[in-house]
C-alpha positions as CSV (number, residue, x, y, z in Angstrom):
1,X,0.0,0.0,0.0
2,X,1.2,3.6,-0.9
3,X,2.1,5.4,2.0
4,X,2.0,9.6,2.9
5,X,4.5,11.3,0.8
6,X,5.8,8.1,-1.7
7,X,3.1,8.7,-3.9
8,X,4.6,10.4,-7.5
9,X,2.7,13.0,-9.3
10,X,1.9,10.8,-12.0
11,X,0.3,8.2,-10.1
12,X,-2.3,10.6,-8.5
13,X,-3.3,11.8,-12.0
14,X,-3.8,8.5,-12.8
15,X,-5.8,7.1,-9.9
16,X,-8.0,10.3,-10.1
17,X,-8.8,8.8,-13.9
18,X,-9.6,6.1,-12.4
19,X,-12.2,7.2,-10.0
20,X,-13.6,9.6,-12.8
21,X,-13.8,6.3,-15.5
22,X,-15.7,4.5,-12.8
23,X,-18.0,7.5,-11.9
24,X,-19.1,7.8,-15.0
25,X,-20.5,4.3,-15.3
26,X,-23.9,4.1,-14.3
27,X,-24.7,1.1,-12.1
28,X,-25.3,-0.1,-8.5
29,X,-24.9,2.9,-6.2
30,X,-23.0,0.6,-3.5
31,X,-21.0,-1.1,-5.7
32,X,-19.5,1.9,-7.2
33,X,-18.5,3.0,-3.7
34,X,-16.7,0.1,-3.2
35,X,-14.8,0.3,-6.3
36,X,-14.0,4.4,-6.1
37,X,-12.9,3.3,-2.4
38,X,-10.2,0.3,-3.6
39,X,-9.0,3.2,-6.4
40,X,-8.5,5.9,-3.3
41,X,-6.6,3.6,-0.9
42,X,-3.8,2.8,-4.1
43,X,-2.4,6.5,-3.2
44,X,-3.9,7.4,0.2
45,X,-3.5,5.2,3.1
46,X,-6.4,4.6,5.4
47,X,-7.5,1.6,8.1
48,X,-11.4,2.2,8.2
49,X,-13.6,3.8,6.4
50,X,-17.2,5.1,6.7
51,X,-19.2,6.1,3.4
52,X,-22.8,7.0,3.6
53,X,-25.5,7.8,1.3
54,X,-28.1,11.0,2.4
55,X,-31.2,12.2,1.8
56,X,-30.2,15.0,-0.5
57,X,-33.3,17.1,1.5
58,X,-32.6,15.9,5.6
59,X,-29.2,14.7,5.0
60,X,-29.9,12.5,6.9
61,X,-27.4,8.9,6.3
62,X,-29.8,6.4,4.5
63,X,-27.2,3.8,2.7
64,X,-24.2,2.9,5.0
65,X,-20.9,1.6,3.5
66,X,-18.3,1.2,6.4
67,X,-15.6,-0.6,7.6
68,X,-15.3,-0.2,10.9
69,X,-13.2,-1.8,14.1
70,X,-16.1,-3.3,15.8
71,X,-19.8,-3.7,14.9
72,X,-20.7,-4.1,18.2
73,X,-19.6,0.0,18.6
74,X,-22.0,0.4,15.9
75,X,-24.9,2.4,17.9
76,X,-22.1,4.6,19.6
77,X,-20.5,5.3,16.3
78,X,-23.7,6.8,14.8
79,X,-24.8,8.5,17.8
80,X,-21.7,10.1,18.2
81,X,-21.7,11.2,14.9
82,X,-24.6,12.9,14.7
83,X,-23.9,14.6,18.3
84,X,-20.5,16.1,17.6
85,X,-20.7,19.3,15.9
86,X,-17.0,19.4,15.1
87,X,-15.9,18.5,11.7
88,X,-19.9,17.5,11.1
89,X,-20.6,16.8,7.7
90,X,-23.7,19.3,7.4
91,X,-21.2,22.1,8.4
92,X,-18.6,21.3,5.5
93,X,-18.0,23.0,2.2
94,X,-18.8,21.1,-0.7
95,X,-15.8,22.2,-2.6
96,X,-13.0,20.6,-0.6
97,X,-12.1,17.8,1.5
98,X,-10.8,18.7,5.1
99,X,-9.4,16.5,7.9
100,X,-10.0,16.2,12.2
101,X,-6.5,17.7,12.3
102,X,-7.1,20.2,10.5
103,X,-10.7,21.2,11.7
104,X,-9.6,20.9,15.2
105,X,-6.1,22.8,15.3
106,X,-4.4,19.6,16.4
107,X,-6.8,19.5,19.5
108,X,-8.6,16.2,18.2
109,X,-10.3,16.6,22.0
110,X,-12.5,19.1,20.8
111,X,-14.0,16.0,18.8
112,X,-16.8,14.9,21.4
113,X,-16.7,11.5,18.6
114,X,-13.3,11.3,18.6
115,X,-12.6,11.9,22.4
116,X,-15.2,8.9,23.2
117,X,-14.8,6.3,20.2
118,X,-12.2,6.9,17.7
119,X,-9.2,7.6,20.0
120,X,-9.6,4.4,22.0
121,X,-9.3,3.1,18.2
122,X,-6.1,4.6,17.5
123,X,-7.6,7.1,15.2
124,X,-4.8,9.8,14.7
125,X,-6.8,12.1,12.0
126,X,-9.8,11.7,9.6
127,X,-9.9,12.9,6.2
128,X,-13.8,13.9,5.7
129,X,-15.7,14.6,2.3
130,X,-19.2,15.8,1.8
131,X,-20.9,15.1,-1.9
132,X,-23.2,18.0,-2.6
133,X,-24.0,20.4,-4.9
134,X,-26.9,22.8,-5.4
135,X,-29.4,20.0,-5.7
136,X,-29.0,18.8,-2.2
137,X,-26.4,16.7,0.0
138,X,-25.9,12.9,-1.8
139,X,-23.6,11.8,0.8
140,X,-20.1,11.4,3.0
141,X,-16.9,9.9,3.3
142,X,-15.1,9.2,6.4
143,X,-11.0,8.2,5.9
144,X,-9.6,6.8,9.4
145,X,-6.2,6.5,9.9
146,X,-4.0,5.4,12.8
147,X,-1.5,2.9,14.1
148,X,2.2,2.6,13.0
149,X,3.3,4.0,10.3
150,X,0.1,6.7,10.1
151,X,-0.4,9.9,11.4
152,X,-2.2,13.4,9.5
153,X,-3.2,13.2,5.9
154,X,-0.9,15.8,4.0
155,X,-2.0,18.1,1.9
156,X,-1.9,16.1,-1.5
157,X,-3.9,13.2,-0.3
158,X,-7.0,16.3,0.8
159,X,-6.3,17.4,-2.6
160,X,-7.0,14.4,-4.0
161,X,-10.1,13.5,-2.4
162,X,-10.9,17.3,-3.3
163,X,-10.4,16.6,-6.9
164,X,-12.9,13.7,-6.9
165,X,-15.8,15.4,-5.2
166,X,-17.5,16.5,-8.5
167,X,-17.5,13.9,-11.0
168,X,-18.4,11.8,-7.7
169,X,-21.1,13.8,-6.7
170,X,-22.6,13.9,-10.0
171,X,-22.6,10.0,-10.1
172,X,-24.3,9.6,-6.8
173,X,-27.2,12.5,-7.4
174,X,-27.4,10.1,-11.1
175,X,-27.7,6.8,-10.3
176,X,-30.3,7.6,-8.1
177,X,-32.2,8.9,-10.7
178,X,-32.0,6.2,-12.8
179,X,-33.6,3.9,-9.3
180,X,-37.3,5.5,-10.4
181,X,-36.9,4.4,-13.9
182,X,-37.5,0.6,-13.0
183,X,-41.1,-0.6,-12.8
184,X,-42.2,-1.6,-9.3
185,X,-42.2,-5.2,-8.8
186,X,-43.5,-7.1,-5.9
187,X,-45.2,-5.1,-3.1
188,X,-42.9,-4.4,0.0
189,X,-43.4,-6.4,2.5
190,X,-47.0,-5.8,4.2
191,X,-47.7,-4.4,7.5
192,X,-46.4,-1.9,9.7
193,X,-42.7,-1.8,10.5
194,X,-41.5,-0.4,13.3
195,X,-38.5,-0.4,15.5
196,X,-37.9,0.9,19.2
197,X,-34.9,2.3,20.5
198,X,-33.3,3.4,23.6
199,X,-31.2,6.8,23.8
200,X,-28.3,5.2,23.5
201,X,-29.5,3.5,20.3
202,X,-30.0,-0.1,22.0
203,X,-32.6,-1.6,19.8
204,X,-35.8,-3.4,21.2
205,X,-39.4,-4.2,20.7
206,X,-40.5,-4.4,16.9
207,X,-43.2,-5.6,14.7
208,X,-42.8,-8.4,12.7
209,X,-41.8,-7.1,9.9
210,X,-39.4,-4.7,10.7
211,X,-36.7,-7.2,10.2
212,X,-37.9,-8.1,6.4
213,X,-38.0,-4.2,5.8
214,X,-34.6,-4.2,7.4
215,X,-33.0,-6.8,5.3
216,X,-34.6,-5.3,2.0
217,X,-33.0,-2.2,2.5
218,X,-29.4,-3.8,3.9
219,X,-29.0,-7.1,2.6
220,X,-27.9,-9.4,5.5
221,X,-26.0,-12.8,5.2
222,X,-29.0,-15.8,6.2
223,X,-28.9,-17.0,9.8
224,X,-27.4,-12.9,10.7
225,X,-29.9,-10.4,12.9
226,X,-30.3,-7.4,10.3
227,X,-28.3,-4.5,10.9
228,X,-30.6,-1.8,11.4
229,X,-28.5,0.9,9.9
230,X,-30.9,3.2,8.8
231,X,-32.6,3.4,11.9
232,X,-30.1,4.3,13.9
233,X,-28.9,7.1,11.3
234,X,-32.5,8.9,12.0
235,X,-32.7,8.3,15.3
236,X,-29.0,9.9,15.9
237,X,-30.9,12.3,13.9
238,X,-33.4,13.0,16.4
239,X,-31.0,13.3,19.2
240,X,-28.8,15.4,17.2
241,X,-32.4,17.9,17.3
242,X,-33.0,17.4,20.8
243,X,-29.6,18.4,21.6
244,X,-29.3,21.7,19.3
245,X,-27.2,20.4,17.2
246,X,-28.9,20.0,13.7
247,X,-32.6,20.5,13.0
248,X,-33.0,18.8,9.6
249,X,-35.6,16.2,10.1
250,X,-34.9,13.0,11.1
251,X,-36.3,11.4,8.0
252,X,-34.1,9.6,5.5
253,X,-35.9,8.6,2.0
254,X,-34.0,5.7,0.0
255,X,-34.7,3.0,-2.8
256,X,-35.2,-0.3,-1.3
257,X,-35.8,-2.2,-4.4
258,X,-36.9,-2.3,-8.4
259,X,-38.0,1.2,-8.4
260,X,-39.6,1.6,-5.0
261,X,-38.6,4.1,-2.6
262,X,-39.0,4.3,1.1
263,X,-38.9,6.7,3.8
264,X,-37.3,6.1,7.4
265,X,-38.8,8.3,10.3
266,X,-38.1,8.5,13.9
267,X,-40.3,10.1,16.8
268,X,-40.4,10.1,20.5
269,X,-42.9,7.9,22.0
270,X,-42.3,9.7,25.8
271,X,-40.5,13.5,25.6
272,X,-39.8,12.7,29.9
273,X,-36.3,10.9,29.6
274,X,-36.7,10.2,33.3
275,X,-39.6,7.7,32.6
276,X,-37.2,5.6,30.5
277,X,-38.7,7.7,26.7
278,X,-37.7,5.8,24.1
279,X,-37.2,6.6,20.2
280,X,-40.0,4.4,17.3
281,X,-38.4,4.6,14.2
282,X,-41.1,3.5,11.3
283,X,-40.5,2.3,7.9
284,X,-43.1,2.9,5.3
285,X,-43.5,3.6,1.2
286,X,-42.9,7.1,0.5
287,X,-45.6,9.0,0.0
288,X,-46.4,10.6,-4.0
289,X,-45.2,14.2,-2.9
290,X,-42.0,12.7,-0.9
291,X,-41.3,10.4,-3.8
292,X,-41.2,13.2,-6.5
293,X,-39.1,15.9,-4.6
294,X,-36.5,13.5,-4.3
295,X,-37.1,12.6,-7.7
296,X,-37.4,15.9,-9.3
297,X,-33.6,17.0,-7.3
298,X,-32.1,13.6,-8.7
299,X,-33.0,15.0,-12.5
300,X,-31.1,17.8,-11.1
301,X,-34.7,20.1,-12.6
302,X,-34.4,24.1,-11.5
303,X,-36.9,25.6,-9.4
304,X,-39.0,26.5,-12.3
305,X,-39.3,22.5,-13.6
306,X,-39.9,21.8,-10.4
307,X,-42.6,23.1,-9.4
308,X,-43.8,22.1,-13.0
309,X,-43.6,18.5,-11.8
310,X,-45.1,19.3,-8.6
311,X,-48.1,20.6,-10.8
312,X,-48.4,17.8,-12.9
313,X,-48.5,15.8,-9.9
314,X,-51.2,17.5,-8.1
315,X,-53.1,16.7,-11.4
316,X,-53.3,19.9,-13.1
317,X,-53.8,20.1,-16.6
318,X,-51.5,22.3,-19.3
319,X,-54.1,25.1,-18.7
320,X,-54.4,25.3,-15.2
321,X,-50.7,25.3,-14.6
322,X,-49.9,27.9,-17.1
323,X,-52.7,29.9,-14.8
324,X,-51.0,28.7,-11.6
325,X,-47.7,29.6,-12.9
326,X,-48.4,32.7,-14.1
327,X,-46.6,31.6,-17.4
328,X,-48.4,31.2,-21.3
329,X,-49.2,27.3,-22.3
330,X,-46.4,27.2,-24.8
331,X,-44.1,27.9,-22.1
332,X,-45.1,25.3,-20.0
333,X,-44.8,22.6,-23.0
334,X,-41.1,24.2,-23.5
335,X,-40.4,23.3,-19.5
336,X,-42.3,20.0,-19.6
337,X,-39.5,19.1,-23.0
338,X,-36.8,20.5,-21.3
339,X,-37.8,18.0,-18.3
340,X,-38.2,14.5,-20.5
341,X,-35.1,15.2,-21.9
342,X,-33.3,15.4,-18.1
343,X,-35.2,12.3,-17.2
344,X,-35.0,10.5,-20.6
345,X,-39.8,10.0,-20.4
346,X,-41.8,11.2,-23.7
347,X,-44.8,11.3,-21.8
348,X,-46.8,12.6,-19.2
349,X,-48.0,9.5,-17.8
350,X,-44.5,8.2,-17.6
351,X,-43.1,11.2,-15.4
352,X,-45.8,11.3,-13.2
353,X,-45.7,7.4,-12.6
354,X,-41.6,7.8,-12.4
355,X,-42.2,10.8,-9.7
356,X,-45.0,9.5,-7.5
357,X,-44.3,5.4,-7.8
């Protein structure tokens, strides 16, 4: 493995053509991650890594890719995560990578997640990226590195993870799109799933399905308890508003399967923490108008084409939304073109059934 420094100026060139060849390639959201992530570790050395998919509205994580020390830290890891307002992801540019050391002047302390998790890992920095442009948040990278031999990540390897952010950005926001393109198959599993958690993320009671809704949206080996990944994210979520840290909801919305798209939500069932409250998370379908937000910010659509959609949606005819709009007819059939051609429908029928599922 390359370590800091050895790395010629060649080779980065070349590994960042690599990342950029294999962005471009539409496909399977996770395993492009994994292959972007075996072209970054040939030039920049890391031990663990954590790489998870947002709702580009919330920002919530909804599709976990990690590598971590122990799974059984799992629950402390997210929680943390979401609680430490240093070097969190919703406060980073979107334009650069940036690292603990750097965030923190050297005082990795100031880390509430580092001082109780990662430093007991060895941890010595963590390079961070944040994939987001003006459509929304798509995602972030975590780069852990400690032990012999590691220490801070210079200032080539940040540059190099800056230098990927775009064309990987792009390819996230993308192949989601092209997840509402697929016909729905078979139904999700029926009945209600949800999940109870403590505070300190501890799962416990659940309905019966829960752990078929958990496994369609994390595949899990046979004979293995589902990790419920996505329901600790919004949970952390909901502690992280409790605790004044972040007030996006703690909703995440993510494709489970051939075309259908669910959203994750978490609630208090008791606000009194001294009468034991605990935290539901519920997984259900998304609903039409969550669907086609998501949707129309994947298409990358302005404002304008947008609320177009949102028209179309509501069941408004070419008359009424030029009315609503405050634009002539023509003008809305030179948006609604403009609009198949970003999300590759020649009809009506087709965006409407791609937006609301």
């Amino acid at each position: 493995m390359a370590r800091p420094g050895v790395v010629g100026h060649g080779e980065w060139w070349q590994a960042r053509e690599r990342v950029e060849r294999i962005a471009a390639v539409a496909g399977d959201d996770r395993s492009i991650r994994g292959a972007v992530l075996e072209q970054i570790r040939r030039v920049i050395p890391f031990d663990h890594h954590v790489w998870v998919g947002t709702d580009p509205v919330t920002a919530v994580g909804a599709s976990p890719l990690a590598a971590v020390p122990s799974l059984g830290d799992l629950p402390s890891l997210i929680r943390l995560k979401y609680l430490t307002s240093v070097n969190r992801w919703t406060g980073l540019p979107v334009d650069r990578a940036v690292t603990l050391v750097e965030a923190t002047g050297r005082d990795l302390g100031r880390s509430r997640l580092w001082r109780e998790l990662l430093g007991g890992y060895g941890v010595q920095d963590v390079a961070s990226a944040v994939f987001g442009d003006r459509h929304g948040c798509w995602g972030f990278l975590d780069l852990w590195r400690g032990g012999p031999g590691g220490g801070p990540f210079c200032v080539a390897e940040v540059d190099f993870l800056t230098g990927i952010l775009p064309a990987l950005t792009r390819s996230l926001r993308l192949n989601a799109a092209a997840t509402f393109t697929v016909p729905a198959a078979a139904a999700a599993p029926d009945g209600p799933a949800v999940l109870l958690l403590t505070d300190t993320l501890d799962p416990g009671a659940r309905t019966p399905r829960t752990d078929a809704q958990l496994r369609a949206l994390l595949p899990t080996p046979a004979g293995h308890t589902p990790v419920p990944a996505v329901a600790l994210n919004v949970a952390a979520q909901l502690l992280a508003v409790e605790a004044g840290i972040d007030f996006h909801e703690p909703a995440a919305r993510l494709h489970q399967a051939a075309g259908r798209w669910v959203e994750v939500r978490a609630a208090r069932l008791d606000p009194e923490p001294d009468r034991g409250a605990t935290i539901a998370v519920t997984i259900e379908p998304t609903t039409p108008a969550r669907r086609a937000e998501i949707y129309c910010r994947t298409l990358g659509l302005t404002p304008r084409e947008t609320e177009l959609v949102g028209r179309l949606v509501s069941g408004a005819d070419t008359r009424q939304t030029a009315r609503a709009l405050g634009i002539g007819e023509q003008t809305v059939n030179d948006h609604l073109r403009a609009v198949f051609a970003k999300s590759g429908v020649n009809s009506r029928r087709q965006l409407i059934a791609n937006a609301t599922g």
